[in-house]
PDB file of N, CA, C and O in Angstrom:
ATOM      1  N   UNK A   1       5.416 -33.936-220.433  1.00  0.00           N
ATOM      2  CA  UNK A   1       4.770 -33.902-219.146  1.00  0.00           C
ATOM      3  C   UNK A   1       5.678 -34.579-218.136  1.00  0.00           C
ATOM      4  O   UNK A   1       6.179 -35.618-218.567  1.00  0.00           O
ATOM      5  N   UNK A   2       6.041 -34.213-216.785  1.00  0.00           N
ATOM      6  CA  UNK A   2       6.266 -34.898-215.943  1.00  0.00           C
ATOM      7  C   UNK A   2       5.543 -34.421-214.526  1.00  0.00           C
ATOM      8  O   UNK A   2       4.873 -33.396-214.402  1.00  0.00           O
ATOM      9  N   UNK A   3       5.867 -35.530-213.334  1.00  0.00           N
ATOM     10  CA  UNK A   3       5.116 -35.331-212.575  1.00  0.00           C
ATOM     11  C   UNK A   3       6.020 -34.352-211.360  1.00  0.00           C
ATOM     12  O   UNK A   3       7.202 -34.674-211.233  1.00  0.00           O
ATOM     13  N   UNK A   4       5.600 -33.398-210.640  1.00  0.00           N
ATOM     14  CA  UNK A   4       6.149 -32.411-209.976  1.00  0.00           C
ATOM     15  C   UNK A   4       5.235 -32.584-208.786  1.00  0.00           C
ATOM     16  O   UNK A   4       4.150 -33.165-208.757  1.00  0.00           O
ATOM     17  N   UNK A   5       5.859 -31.990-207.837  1.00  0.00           N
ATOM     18  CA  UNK A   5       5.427 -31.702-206.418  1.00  0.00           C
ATOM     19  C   UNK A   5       5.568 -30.763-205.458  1.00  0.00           C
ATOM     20  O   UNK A   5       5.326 -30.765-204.251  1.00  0.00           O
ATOM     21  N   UNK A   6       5.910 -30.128-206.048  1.00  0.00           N
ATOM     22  CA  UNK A   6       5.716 -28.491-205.905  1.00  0.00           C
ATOM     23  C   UNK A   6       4.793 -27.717-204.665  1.00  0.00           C
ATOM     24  O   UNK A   6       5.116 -27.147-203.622  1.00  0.00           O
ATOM     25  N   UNK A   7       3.495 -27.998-205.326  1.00  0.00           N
ATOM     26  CA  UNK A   7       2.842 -27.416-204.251  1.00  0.00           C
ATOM     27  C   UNK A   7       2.269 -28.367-203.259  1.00  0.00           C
ATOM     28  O   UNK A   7       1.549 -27.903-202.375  1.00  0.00           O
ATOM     29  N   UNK A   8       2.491 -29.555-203.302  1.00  0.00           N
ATOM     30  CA  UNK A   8       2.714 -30.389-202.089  1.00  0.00           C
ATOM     31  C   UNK A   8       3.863 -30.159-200.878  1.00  0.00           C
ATOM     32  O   UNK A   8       3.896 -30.194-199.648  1.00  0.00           O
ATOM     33  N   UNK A   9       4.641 -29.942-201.823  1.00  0.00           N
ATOM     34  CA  UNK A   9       5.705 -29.714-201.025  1.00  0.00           C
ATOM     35  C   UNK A   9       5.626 -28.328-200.360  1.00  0.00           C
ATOM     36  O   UNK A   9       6.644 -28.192-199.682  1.00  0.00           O
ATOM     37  N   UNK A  10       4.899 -27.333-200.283  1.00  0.00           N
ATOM     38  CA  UNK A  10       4.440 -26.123-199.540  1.00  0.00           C
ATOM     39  C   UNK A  10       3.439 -26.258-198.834  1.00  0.00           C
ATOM     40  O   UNK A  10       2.971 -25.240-198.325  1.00  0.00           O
ATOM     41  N   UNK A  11       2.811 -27.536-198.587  1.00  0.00           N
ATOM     42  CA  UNK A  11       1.652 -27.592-197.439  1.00  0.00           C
ATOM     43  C   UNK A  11       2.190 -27.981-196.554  1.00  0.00           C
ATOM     44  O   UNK A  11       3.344 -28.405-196.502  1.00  0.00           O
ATOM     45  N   UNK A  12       1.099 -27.850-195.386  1.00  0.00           N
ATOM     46  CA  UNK A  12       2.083 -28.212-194.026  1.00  0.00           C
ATOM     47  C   UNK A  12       1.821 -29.880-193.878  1.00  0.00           C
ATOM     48  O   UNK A  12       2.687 -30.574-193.345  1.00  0.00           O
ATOM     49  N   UNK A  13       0.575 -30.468-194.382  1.00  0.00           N
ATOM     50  CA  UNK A  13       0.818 -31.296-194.027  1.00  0.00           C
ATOM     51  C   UNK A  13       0.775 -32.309-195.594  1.00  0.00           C
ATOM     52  O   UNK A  13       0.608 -33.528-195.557  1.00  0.00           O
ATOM     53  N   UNK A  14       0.933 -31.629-196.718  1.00  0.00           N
ATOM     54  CA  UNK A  14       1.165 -31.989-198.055  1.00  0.00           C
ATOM     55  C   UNK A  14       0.198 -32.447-199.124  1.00  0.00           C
ATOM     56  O   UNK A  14       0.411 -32.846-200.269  1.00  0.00           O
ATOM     57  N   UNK A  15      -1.147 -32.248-198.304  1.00  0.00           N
ATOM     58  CA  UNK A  15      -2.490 -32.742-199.402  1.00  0.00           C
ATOM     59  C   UNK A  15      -2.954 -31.614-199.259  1.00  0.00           C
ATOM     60  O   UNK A  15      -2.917 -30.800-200.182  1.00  0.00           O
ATOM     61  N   UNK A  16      -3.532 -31.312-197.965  1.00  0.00           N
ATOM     62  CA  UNK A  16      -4.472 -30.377-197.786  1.00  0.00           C
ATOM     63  C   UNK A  16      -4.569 -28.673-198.363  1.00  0.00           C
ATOM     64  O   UNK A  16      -4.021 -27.715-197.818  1.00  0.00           O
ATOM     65  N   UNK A  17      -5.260 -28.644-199.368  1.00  0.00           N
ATOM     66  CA  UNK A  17      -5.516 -27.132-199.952  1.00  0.00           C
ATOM     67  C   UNK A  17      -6.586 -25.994-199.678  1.00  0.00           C
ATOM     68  O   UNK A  17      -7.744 -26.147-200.064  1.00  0.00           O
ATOM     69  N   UNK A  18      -6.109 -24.644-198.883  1.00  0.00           N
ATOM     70  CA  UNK A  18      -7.522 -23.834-198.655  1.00  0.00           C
ATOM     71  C   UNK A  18      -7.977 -23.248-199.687  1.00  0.00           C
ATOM     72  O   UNK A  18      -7.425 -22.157-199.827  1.00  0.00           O
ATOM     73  N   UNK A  19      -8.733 -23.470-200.478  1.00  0.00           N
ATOM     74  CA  UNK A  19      -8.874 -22.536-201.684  1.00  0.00           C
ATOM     75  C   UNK A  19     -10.353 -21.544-201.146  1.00  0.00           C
ATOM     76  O   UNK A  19     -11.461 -22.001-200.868  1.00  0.00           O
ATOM     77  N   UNK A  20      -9.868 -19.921-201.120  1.00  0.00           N
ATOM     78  CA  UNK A  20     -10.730 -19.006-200.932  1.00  0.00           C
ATOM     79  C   UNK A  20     -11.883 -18.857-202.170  1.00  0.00           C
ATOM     80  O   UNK A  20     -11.874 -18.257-203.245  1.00  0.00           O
ATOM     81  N   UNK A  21     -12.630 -19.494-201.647  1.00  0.00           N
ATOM     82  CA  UNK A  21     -14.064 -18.773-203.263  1.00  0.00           C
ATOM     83  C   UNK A  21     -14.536 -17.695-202.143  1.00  0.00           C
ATOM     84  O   UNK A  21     -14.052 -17.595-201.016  1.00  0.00           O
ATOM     85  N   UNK A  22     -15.924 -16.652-202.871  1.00  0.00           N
ATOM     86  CA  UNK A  22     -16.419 -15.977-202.751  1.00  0.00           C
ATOM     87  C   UNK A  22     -18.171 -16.369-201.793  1.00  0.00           C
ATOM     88  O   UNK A  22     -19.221 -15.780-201.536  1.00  0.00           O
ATOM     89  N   UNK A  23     -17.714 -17.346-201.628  1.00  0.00           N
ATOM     90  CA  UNK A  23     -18.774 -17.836-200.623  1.00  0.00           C
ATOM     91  C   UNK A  23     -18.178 -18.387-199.182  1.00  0.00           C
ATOM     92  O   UNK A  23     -18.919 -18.836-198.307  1.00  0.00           O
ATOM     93  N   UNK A  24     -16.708 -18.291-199.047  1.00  0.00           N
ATOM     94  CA  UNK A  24     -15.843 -18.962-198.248  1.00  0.00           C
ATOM     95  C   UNK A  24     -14.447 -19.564-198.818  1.00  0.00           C
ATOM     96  O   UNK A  24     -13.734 -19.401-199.807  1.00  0.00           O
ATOM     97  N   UNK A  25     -14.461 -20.461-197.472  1.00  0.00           N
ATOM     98  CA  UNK A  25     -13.520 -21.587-197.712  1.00  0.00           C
ATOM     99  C   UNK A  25     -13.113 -22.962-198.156  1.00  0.00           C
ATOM    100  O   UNK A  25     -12.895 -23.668-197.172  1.00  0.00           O
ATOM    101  N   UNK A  26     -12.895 -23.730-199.553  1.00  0.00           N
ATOM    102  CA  UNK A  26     -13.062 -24.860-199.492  1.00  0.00           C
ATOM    103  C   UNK A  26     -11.808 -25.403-199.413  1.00  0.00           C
ATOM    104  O   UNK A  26     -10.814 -24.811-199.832  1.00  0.00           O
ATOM    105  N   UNK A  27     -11.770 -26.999-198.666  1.00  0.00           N
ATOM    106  CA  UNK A  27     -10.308 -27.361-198.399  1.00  0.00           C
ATOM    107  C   UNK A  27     -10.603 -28.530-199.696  1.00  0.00           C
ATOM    108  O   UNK A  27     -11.650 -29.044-200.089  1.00  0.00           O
ATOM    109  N   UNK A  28      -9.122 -28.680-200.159  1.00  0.00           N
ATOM    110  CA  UNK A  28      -9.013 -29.180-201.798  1.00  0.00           C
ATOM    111  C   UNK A  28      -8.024 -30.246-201.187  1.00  0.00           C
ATOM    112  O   UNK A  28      -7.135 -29.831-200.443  1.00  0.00           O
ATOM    113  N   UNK A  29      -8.117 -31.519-201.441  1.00  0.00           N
ATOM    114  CA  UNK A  29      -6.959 -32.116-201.323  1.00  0.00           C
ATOM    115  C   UNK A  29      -6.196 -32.755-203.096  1.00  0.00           C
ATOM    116  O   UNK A  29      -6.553 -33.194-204.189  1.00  0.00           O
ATOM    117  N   UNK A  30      -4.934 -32.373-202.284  1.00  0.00           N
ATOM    118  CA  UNK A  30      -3.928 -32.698-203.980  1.00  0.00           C
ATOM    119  C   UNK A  30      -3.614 -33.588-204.476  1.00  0.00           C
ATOM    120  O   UNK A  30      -2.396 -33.697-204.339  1.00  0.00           O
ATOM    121  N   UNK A  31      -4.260 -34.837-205.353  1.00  0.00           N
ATOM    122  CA  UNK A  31      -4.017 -35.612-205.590  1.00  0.00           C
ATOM    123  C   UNK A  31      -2.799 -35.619-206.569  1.00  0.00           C
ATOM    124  O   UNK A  31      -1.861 -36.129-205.955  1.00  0.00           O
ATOM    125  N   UNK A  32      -2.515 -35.361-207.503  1.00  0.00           N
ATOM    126  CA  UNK A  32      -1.742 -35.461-208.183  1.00  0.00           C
ATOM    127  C   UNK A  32      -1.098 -34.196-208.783  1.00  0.00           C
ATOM    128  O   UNK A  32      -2.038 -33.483-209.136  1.00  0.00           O
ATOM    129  N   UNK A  33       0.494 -33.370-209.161  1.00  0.00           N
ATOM    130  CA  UNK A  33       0.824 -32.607-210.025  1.00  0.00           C
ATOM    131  C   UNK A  33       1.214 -32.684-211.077  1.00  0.00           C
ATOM    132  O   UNK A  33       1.780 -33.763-211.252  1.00  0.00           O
ATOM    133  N   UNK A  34       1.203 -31.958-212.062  1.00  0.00           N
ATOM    134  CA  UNK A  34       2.219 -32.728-213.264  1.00  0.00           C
ATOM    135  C   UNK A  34       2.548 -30.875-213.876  1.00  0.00           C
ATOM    136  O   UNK A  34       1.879 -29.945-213.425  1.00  0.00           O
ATOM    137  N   UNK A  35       3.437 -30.710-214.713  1.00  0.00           N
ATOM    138  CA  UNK A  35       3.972 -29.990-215.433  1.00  0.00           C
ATOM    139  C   UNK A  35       3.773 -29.792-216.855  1.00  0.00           C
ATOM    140  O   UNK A  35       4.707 -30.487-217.255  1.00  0.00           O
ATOM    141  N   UNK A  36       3.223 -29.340-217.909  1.00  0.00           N
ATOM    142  CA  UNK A  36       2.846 -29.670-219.117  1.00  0.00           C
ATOM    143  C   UNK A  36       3.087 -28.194-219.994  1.00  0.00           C
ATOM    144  O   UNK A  36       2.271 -27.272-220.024  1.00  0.00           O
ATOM    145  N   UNK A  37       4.471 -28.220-220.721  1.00  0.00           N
ATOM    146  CA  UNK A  37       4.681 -27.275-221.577  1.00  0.00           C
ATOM    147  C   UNK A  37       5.297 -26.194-220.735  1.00  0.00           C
ATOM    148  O   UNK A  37       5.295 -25.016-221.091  1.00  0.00           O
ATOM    149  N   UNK A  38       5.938 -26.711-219.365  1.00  0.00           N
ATOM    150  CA  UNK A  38       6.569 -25.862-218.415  1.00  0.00           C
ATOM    151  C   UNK A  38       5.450 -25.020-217.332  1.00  0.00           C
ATOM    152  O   UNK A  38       5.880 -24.137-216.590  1.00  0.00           O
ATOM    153  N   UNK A  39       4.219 -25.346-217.342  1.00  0.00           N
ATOM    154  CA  UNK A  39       3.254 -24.785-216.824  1.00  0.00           C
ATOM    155  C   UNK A  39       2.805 -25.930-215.760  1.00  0.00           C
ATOM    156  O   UNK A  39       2.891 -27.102-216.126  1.00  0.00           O
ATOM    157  N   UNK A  40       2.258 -25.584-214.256  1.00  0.00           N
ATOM    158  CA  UNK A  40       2.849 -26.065-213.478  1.00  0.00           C
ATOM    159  C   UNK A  40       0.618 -26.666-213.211  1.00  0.00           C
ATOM    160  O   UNK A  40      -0.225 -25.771-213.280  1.00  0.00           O
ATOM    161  N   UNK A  41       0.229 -27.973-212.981  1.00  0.00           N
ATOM    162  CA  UNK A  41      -1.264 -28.331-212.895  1.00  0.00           C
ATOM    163  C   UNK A  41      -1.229 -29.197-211.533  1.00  0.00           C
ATOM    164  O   UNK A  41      -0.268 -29.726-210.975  1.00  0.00           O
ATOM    165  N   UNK A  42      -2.239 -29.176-211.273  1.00  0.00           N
ATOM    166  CA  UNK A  42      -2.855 -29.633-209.883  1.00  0.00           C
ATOM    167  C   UNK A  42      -4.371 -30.269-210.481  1.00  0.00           C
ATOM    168  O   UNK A  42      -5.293 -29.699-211.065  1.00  0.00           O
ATOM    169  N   UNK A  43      -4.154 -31.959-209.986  1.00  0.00           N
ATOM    170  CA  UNK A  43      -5.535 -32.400-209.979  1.00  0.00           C
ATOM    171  C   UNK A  43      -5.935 -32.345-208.286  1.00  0.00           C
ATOM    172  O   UNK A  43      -5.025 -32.491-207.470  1.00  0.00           O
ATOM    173  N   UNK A  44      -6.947 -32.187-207.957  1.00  0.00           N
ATOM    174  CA  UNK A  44      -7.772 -32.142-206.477  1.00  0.00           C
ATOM    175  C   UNK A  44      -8.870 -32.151-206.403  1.00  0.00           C
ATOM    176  O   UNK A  44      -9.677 -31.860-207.286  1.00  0.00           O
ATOM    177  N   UNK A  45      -9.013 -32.395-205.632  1.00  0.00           N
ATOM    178  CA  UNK A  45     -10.833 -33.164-204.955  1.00  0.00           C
ATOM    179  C   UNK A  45     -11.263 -32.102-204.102  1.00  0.00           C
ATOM    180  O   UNK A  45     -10.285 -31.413-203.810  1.00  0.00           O
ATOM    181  N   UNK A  46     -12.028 -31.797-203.723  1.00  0.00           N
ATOM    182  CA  UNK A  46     -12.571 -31.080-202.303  1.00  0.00           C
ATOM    183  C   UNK A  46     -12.711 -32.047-200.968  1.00  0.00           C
ATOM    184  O   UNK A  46     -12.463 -33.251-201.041  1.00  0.00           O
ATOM    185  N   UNK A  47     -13.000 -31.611-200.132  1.00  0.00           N
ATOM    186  CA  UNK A  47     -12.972 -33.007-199.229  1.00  0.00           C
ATOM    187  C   UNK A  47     -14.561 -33.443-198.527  1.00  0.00           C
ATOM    188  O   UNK A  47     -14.924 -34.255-197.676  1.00  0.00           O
ATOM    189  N   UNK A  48     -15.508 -32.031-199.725  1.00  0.00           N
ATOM    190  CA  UNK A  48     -16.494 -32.671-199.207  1.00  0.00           C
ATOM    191  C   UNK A  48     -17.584 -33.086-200.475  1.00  0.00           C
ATOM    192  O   UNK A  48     -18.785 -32.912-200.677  1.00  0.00           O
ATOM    193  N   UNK A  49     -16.356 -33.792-201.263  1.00  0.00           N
ATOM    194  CA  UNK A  49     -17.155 -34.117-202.788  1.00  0.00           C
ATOM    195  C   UNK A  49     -17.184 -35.647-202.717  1.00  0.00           C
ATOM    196  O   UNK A  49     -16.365 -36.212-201.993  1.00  0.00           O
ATOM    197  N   UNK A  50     -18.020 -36.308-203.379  1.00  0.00           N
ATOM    198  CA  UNK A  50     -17.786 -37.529-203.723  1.00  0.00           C
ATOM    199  C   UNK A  50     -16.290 -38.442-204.199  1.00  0.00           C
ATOM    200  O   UNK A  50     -15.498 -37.740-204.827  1.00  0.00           O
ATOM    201  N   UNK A  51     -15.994 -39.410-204.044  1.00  0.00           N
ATOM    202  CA  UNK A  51     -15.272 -40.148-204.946  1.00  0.00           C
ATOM    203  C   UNK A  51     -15.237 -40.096-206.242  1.00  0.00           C
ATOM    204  O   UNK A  51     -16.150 -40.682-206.823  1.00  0.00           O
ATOM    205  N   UNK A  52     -14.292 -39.460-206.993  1.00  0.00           N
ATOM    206  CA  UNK A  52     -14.275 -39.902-208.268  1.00  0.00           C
ATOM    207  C   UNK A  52     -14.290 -37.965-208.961  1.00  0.00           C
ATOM    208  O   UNK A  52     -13.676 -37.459-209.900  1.00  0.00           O
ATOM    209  N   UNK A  53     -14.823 -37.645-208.423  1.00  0.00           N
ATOM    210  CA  UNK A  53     -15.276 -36.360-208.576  1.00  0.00           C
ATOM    211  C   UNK A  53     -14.087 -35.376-207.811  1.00  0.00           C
ATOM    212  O   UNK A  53     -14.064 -34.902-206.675  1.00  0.00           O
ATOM    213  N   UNK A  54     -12.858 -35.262-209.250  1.00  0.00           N
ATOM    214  CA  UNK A  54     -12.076 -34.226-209.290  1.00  0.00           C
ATOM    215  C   UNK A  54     -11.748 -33.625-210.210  1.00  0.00           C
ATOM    216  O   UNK A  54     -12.136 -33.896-211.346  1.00  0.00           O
ATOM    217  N   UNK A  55     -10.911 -32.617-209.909  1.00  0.00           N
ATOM    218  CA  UNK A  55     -10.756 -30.549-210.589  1.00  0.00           C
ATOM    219  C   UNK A  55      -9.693 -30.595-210.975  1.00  0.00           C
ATOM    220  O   UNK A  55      -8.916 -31.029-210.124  1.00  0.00           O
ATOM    221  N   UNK A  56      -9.164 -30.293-212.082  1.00  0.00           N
ATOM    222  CA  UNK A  56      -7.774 -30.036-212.905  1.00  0.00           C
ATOM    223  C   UNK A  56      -7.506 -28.086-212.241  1.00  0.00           C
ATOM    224  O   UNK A  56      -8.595 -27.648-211.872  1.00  0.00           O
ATOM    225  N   UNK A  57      -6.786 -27.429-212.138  1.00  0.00           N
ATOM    226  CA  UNK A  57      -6.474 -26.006-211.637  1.00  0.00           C
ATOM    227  C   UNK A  57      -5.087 -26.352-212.597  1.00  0.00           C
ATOM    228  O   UNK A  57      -4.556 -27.369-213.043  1.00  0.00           O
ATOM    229  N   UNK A  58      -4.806 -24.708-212.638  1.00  0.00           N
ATOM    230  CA  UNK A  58      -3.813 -24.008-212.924  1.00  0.00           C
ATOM    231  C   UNK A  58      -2.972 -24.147-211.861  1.00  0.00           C
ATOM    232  O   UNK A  58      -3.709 -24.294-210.886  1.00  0.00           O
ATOM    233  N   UNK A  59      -1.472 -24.193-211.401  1.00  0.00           N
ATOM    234  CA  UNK A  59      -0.752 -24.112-209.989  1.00  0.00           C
ATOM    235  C   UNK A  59      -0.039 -22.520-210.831  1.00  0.00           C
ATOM    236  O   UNK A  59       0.823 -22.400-211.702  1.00  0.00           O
ATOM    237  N   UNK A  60      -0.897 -21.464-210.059  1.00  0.00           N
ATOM    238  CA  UNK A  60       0.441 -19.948-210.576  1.00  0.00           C
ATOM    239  C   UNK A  60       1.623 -20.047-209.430  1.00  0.00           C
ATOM    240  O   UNK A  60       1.855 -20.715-208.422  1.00  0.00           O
ATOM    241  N   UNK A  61       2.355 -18.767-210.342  1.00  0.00           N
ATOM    242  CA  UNK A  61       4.125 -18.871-209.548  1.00  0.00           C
ATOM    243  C   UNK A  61       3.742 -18.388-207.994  1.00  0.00           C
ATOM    244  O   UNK A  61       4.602 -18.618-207.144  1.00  0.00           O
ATOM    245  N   UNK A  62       2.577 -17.770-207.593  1.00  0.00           N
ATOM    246  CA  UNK A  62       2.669 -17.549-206.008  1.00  0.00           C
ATOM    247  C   UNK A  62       1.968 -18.733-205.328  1.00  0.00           C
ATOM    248  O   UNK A  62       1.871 -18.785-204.102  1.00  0.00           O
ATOM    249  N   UNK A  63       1.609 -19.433-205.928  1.00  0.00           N
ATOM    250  CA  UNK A  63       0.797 -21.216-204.996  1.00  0.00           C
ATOM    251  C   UNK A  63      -0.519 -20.814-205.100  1.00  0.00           C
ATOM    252  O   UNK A  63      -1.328 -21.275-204.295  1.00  0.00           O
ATOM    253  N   UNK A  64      -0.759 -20.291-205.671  1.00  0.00           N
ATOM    254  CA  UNK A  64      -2.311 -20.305-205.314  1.00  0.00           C
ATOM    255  C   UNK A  64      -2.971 -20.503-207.336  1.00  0.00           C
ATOM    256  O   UNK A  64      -2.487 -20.232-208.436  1.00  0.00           O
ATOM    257  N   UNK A  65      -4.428 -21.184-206.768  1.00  0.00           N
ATOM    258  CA  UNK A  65      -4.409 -21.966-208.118  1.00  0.00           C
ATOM    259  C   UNK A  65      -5.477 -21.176-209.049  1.00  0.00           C
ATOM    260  O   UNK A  65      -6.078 -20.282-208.453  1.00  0.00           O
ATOM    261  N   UNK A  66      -5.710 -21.306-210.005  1.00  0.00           N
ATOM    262  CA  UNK A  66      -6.546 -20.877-210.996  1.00  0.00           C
ATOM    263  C   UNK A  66      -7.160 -21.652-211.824  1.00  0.00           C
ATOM    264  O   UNK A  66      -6.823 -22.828-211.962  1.00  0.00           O
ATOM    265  N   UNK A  67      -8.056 -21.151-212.430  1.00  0.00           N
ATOM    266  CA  UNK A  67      -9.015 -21.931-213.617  1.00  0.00           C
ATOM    267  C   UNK A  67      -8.245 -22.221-214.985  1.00  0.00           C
ATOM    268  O   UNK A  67      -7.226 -21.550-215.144  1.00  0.00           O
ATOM    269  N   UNK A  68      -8.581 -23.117-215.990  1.00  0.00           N
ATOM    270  CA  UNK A  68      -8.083 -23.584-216.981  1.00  0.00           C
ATOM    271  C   UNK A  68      -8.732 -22.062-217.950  1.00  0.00           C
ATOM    272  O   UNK A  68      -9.550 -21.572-217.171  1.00  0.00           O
ATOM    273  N   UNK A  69      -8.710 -21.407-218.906  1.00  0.00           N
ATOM    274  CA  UNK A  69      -9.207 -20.824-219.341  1.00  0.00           C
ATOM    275  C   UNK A  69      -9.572 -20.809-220.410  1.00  0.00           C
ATOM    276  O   UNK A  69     -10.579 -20.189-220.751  1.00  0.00           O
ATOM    277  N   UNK A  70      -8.721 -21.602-221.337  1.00  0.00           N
ATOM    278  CA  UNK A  70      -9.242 -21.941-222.921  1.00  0.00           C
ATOM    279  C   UNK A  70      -9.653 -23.257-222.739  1.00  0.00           C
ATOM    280  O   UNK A  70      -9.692 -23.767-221.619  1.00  0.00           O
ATOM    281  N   UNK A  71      -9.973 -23.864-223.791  1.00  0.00           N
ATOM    282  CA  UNK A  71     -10.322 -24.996-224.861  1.00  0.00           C
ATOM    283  C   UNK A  71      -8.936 -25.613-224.696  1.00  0.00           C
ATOM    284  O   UNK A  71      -8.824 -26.692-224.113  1.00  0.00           O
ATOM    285  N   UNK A  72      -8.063 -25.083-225.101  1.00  0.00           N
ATOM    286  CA  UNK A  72      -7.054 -25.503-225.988  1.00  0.00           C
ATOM    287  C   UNK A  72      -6.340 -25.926-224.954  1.00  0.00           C
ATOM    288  O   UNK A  72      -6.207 -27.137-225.128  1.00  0.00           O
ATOM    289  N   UNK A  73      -5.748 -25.575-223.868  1.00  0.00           N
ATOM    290  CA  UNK A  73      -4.954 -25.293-222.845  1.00  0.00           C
ATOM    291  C   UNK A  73      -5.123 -26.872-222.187  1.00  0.00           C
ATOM    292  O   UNK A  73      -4.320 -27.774-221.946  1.00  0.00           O
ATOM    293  N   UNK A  74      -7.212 -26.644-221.964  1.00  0.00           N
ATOM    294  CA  UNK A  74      -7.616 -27.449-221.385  1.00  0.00           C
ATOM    295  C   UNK A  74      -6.973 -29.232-222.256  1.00  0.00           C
ATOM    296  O   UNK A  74      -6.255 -30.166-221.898  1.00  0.00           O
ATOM    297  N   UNK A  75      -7.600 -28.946-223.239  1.00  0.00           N
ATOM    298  CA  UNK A  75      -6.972 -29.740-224.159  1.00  0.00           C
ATOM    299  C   UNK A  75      -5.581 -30.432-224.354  1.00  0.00           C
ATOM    300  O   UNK A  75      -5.409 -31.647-224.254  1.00  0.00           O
ATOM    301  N   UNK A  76      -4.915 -29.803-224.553  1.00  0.00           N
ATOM    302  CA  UNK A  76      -3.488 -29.616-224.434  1.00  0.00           C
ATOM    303  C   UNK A  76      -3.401 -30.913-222.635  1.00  0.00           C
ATOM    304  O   UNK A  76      -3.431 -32.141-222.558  1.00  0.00           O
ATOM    305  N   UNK A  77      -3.322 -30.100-221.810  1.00  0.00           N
ATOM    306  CA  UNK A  77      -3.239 -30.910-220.684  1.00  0.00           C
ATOM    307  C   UNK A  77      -3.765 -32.357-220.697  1.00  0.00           C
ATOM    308  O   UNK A  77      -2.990 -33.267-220.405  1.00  0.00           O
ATOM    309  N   UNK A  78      -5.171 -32.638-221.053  1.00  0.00           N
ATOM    310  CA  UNK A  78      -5.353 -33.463-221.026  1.00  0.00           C
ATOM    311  C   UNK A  78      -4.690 -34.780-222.190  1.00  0.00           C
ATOM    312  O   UNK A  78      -4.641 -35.865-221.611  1.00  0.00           O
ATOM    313  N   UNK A  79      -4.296 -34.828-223.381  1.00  0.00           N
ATOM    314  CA  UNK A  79      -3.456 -35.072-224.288  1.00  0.00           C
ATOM    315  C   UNK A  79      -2.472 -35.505-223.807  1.00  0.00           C
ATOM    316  O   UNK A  79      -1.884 -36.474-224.287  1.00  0.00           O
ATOM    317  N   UNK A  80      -2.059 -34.833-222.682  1.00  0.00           N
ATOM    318  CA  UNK A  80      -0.972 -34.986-222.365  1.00  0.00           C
ATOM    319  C   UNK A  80      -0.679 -35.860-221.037  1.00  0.00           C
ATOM    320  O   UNK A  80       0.527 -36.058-220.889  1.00  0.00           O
ATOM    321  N   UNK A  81      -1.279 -36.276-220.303  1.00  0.00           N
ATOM    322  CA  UNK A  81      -2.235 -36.844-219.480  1.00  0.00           C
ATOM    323  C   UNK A  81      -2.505 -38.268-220.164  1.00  0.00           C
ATOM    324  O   UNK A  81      -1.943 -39.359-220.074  1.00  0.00           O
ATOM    325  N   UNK A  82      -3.360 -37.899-220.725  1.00  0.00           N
ATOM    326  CA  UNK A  82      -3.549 -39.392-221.617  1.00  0.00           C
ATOM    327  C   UNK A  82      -2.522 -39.999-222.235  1.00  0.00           C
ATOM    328  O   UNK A  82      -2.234 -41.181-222.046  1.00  0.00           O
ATOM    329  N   UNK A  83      -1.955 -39.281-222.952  1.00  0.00           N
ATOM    330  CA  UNK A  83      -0.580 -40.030-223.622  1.00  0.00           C
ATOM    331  C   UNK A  83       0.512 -40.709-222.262  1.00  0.00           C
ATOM    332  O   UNK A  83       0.770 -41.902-222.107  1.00  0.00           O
ATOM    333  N   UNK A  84       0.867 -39.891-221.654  1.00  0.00           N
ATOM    334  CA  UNK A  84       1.357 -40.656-220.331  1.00  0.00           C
ATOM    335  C   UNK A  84       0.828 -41.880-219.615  1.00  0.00           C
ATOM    336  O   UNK A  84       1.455 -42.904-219.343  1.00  0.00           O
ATOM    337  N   UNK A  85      -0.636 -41.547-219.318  1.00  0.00           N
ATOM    338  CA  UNK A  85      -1.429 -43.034-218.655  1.00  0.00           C
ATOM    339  C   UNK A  85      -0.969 -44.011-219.738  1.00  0.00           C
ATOM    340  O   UNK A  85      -0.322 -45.026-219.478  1.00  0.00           O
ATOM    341  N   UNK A  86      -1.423 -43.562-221.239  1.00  0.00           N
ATOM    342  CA  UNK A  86      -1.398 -45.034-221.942  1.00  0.00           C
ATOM    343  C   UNK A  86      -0.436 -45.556-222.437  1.00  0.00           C
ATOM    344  O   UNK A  86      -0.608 -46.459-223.256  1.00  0.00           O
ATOM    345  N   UNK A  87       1.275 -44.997-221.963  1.00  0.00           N
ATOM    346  CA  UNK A  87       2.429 -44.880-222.202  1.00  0.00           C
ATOM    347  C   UNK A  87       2.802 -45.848-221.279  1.00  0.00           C
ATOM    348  O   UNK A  87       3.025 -47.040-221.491  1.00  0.00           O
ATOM    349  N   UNK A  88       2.861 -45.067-219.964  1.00  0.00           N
ATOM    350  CA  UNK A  88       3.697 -45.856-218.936  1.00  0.00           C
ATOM    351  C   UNK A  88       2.893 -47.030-217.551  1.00  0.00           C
ATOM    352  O   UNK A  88       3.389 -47.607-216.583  1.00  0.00           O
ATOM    353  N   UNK A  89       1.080 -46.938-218.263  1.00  0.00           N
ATOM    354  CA  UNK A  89       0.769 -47.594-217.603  1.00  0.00           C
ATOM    355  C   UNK A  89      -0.141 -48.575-218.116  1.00  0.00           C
ATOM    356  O   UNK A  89      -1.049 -49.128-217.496  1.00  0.00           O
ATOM    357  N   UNK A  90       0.098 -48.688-218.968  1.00  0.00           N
ATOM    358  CA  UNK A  90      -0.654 -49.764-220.048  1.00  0.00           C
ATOM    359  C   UNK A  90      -0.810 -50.872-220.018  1.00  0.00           C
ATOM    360  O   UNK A  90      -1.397 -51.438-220.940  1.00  0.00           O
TER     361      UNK A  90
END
């Protein structure tokens, strides 16, 4: 895992995310990226959610984000995630 910035680095002003659902528009801000198995993740918040209360996404090759889709994947990421927190910040 390492940490990337990617699609920060394509916003204009570097947090702020429009993500189109089917009811509208929600703006996502990007807290954190990381890379895991060469596959590119985005943690983010919405900006009209509570504290504490954030979304792991897919980052695909055109910037725009997607859902986790397996178990495993999901899994996988997080593993990987954890092993880092309790690695380098222990």
């Amino acid at each position: 895992m390492k940490e990337v910035t990617h699609l920060r680095d394509k916003l204009e002003d570097g947090m702020s995310y429009v993500h189109t659902k089917s009811y509208g528009e929600e703006i996502l801000r990007v807290l954190h990226e990381v890379e895991v198995d060469g596959v590119h993740y985005a943690f983010m918040q919405g900006t009209q959610h509570g504290v504490g209360e954030a979304y792991l996404y897919e980052v695909l090759a055109d910037g725009q984000i997607g859902e986790i889709e397996t178990v495993d994947e999901w899994e996988n990421v997080m593993d990987a995630v954890h092993y880092h927190l309790n690695t380098y910040y222990d």
